[in-house]
Steps between C-alpha positions, in 0.01 A plus 500: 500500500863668480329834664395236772801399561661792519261630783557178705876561438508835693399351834672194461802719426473774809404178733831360377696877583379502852579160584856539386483895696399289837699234424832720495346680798456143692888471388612804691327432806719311768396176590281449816639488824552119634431539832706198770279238612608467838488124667486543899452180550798517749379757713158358508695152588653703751205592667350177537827374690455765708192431634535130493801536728322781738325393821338858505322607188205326295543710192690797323485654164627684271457730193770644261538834268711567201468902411410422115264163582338618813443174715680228382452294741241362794536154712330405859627184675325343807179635599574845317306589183601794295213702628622447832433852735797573731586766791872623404626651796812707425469379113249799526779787480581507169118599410524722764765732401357478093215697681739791635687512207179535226346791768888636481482491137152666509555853448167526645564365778809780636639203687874444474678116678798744550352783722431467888159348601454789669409698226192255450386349860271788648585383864711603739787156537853469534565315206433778226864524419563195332398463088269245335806314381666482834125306606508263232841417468519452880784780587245751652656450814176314654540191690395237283350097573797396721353785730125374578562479839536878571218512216210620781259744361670424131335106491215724351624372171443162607114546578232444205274759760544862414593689200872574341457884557413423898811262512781692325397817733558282819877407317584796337468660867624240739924485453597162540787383720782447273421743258794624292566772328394457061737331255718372718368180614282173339300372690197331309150491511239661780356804494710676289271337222200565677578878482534498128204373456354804707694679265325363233140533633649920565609531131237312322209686722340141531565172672765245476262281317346709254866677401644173440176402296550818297862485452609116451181270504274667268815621243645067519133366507524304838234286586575427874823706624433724813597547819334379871635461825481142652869463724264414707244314427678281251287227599222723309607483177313217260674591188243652374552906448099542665684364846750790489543714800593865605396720180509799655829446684723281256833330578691735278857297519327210503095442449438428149358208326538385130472237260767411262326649222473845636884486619605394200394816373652715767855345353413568200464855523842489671649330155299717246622848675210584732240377247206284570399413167454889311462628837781708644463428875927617582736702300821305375673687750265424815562115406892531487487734779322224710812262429754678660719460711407671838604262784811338380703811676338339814610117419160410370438511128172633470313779252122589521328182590741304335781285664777505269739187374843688522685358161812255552713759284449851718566668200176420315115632587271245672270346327284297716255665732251332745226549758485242727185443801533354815191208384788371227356700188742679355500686105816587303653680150756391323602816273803363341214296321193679570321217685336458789327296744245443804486221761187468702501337825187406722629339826505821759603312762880625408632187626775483185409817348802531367545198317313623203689818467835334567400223194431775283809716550730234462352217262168674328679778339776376406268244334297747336776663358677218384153356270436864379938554363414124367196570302600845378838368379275263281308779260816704481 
């Protein structure tokens, strides 16, 4: 009986030696993280005034993202829901550029946003002097939107007919009145973009659609994201992707369509350093470089795709960026707190298209902000 014991007593005894080992191991370990429960019940209150008080729009929505939690947030008011399907307009640039800086990042790809088009447009044009950068931060030099009246031969970009590579040809030889010399004028929009995406299509050795498939959609698993061209045929579009227009010759500044689930994404890799997920899509560097500065020399705070919210102390760095369209959607990062947000907008009529973007510059941020400080103060 005492040998039985005894055997029964070594077990007992190591089982008792480990749990004290992973106890004191449990002991070292810091505690969990408490991550902020953010209440945005303000902005979502917000919202909902909005379009009570608005003669104009039936719905809008919105989704939020926090860099650690990923989407933190996702409200539709009126006859939105959060699947809701919208064409962006201009809230398309920010995508855009992510596209020419992941091919400039792509060693591959012997592309560089800093060298002359020139080097990678196999046409003869007159525009072959001006840099990737100068297209897409609107300083190339090209007569931009408030020019569509000289456009001629350049509304190309306007027409879902055709193909990009037909259309950029056509701009990239036909000087348009008002043309400037590079960097030392902003004047946005037009078919400055439109060339970059040629650009693209050069680089990439495929089409607009496919690169930016390759690139961005595949790498941040979008389901709808891409690019059409319906300026006009607006009329055309359901809200359904299958009524999209102009494949072959997309709206580069200004033809995408998303939900808020694939844009949410697109701000996220913007807070997590050009990541989507595990998936490097931009260096660090290609996602700071597309926040600076370049047309603040010219009055007009603006870096690559992003407008830029000049800080009230000029000594400190911005830290709100945003992409605004002319429908009222507009997206923005906040990277003082590494948040972000998307507002999708369905009336095209642009009536009071810049309600929206006006309520979310001056009430919606600063709402956002203030519920994420509140809740982050709490688990400190």
């Amino acid at each position: 009986m005492q040998r039985l014991i005894h055997r029964l007593s070594l077990p007992l005894l190591a089982l008792a030696v480990t749990a004290c080992s992973d106890s004191a191991d449990m002991a070292a370990l810091p505690p969990p993280e408490v991550l902020p429960a953010y209440d945005f019940s303000a902005v979502d209150a917000r919202f909902q005034e909005f379009l009570d008080d608005s003669a104009v729009f039936d719905g809008i929505s919105v989704t939020l993202v926090d860099q650690v939690q990923g989407t933190v947030h996702e409200a539709a008011f009126g006859d939105h829901s959060v699947d809701i399907v919208v064409m962006l307009a201009s809230t398309s640039k920010v995508p855009v550029v992510m596209l020419m800086m992941a091919l400039n990042d792509d060693a591959a790809a012997n592309f560089a946003v800093d060298d002359p088009i020139g080097n990678y447009l196999p046409w003869e044009g007159v525009y072959g002097d001006r840099s990737t950068t100068q297209l897409v931060s609107n300083t190339s030099g090209i007569p931009g939107l408030g020019s569509l009246g000289v456009y001629g031969a350049h509304l190309c970009q306007y027409a879902p007919s055709g193909t990009l590579e037909a259309c950029a040809q056509t701009l990239y030889s036909t000087e348009l009145a008002g043309t400037v010399a590079p960097g030392t004028k902003f004047d946005y929009g037009g078919s400055q973009w439109q060339l970059a995406g040629a650009v693209a299509e050069q680089v990439s050795n495929s089409s607009w659609r496919q690169a930016f498939d390759a690139y961005v959609a595949e790498p941040c698993d979008l389901d709808v994201f891409q690019f059409g061209n319906m300026w006009s045929n607006l009329e055309g579009w359901t809200g359904s992707s299958d009524s999209l227009q102009g494949l072959d010759n997309p709206n580069i500044e200004g033809g995408a369509i998303s939900n808020m689930q694939d844009y949410a994404k697109i701000l996220l890799m913007h807070l997590n350093g050009g990541l989507c997920g595990e998936n490097r899509v931009m260096s660090e560097d290609s996602v700071a470089f597309m926040q600076v500065d370049r047309g603040g020399e010219f009055g007009v705070p603006y870096g690559m795709g992003w407008w830029i919210v000049e800080p009230e102390n000029a000594d400190e760095a911005p830290t709100i960026f945003y992409d605004p369209g002319a429908f009222g959607a507009v997206s923005w990062i906040d990277t003082e707190r590494m948040i972000g947000g998307y507002v999708a907008i369905d009336d095209y009529t642009r009536r009071d298209s810049g309600a929206p973007v006006n309520l979310v510059l001056s009430e919606i941020i600063p709402l956002v902000a203030q519920a994420v400080d509140e809740a982050r103060a709490a688990v400190q």
